[in-house]
C-alpha positions as CSV (number, residue, x, y, z in Angstrom):
1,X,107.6,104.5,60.5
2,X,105.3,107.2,62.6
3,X,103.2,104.5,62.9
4,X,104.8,102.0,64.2
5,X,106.2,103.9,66.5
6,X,102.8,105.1,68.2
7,X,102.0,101.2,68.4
8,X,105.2,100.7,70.4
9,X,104.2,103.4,72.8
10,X,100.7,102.8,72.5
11,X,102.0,98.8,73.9
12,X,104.6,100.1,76.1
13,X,102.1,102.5,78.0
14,X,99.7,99.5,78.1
15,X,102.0,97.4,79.4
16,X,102.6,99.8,82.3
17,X,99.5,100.6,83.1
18,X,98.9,97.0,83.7
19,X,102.1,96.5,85.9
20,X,100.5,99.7,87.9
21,X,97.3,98.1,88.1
22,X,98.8,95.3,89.3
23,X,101.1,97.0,91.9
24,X,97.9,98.6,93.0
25,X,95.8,95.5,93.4
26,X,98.7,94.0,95.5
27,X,99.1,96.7,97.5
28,X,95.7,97.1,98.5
29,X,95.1,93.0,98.7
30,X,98.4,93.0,101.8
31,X,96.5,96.1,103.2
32,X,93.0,94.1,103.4
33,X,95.3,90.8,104.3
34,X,96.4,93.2,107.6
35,X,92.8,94.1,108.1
36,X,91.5,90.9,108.3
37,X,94.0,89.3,110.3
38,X,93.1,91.9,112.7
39,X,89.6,91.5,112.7
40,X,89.1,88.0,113.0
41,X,91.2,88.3,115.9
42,X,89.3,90.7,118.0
43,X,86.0,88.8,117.2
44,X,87.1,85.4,117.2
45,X,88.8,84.7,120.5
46,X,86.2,82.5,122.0
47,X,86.1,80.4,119.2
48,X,89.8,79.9,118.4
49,X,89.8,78.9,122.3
50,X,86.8,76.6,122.0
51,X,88.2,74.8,118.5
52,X,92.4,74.3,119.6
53,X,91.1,73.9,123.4
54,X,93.3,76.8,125.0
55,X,92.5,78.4,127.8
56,X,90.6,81.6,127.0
57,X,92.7,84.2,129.1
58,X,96.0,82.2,127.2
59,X,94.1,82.7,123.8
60,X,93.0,86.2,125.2
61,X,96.8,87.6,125.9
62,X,98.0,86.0,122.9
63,X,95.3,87.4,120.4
64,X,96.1,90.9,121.8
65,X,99.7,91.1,121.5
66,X,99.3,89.7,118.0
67,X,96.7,92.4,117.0
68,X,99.0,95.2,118.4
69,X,101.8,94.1,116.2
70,X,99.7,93.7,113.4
71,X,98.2,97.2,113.6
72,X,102.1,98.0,113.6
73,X,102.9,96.4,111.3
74,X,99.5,97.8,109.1
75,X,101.1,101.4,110.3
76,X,105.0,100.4,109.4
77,X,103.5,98.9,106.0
78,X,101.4,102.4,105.0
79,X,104.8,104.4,105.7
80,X,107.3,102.1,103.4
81,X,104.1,101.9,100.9
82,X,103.8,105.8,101.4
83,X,107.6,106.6,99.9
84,X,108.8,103.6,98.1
85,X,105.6,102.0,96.7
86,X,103.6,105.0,95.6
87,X,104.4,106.2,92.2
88,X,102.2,109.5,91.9
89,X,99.9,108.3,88.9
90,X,96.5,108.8,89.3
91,X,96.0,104.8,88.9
92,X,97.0,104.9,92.9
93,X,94.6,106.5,94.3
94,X,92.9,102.8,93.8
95,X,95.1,101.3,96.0
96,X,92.0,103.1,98.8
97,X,89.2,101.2,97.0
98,X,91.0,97.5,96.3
99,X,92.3,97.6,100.3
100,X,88.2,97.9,101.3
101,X,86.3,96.1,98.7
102,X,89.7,92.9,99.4
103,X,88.6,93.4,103.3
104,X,84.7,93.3,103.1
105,X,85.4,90.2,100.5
106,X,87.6,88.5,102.4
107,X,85.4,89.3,106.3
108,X,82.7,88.1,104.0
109,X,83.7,85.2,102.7
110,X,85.3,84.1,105.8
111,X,82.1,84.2,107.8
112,X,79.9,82.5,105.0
113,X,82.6,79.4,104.8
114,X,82.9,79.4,108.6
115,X,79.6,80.3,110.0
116,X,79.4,81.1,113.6
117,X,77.0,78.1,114.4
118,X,77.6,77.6,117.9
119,X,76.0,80.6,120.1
120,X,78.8,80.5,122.7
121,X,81.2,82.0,120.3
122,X,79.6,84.9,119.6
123,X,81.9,87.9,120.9
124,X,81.4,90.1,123.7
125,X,79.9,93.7,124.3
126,X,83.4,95.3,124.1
127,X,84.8,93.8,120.6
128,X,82.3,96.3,118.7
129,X,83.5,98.7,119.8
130,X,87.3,97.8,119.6
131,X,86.1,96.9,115.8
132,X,84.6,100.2,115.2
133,X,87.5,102.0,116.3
134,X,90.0,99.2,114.6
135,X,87.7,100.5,111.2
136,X,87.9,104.2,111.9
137,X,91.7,103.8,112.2
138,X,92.2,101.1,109.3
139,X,90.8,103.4,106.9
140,X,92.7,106.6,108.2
141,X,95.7,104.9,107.7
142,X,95.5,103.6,104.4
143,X,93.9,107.1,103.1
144,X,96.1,108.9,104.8
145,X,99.6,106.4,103.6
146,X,98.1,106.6,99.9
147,X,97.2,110.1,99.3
148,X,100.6,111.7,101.3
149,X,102.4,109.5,98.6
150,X,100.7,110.5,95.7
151,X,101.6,114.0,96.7
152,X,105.1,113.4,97.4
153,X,105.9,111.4,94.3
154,X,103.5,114.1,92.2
155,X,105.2,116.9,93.3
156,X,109.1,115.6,93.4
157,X,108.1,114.7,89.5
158,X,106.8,118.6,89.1
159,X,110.6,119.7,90.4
């Protein structure tokens, strides 16, 4: 009887450590989806203009005011993900490594299926360092978001 009850428990705790795993991963894959919108649209401009045949200050206005909401929305998604999404197991903490190897994977294979081959597309002096700082901030934020709600969830369990 002992022993099939460690087998359930051993099962059950397997189970959820797979459904955590796979919260995590998900969690971290929308965090790299935000990235990457983002930074295909501060480098890409000149070729979205040159492929649909927009004007580039049209393509310029528009590609700003959609990277502004989406670093919003990256900022709005870290604080829901902060309280709700965070459950304080140490499995978590992953959520930080899936979101940056999921962005250099998806920047990466995005530029090897869509090589820039055309040298007129290549983006100006001032996207490096709106990149760097888009970088710099990106991984702030989802350090920041994921550690603040392993500590709130860890210590509202302690209480």
């Amino acid at each position: 009887m002992l022993q099939t009850t460690n087998i359930k428990a051993v099962t059950n705790e397997k189970n959820h450590l797979r459904y955590d795993l796979g919260r995590t991963m998900f969690i971290g894959a929308i965090y790299a989806l935000f990235g990457f919108l983002i930074t295909e649209l501060i480098v890409n401009t000149l070729r979205i203009s040159r492929l649909t045949g927009i004007n580039l200050e049209t393509v310029n206005a528009v590609s700003i005011v959609l990277t502004i909401l989406l670093f919003i929305g990256l900022i709005v998604f870290a604080l829901t993900v902060a309280v709700k999404l965070v459950s304080g197991h140490v499995i978590d903490l992953l959520i930080i490594v899936f979101a940056v190897v999921f962005l250099l994977f998806s920047v990466g294979l995005f530029a090897w299926l869509f090589p820039m081959l055309n040298q007129a597309d290549d983006p100006g002096p001032g996207a490096g360092i709106l990149l760097l700082f888009f970088i710099i901030s990106y991984l702030m934020i989802v350090f920041l978001s994921t550690i603040s709600g392993f500590v709130y969830h860890h210590n509202r369990k302690r209480k």
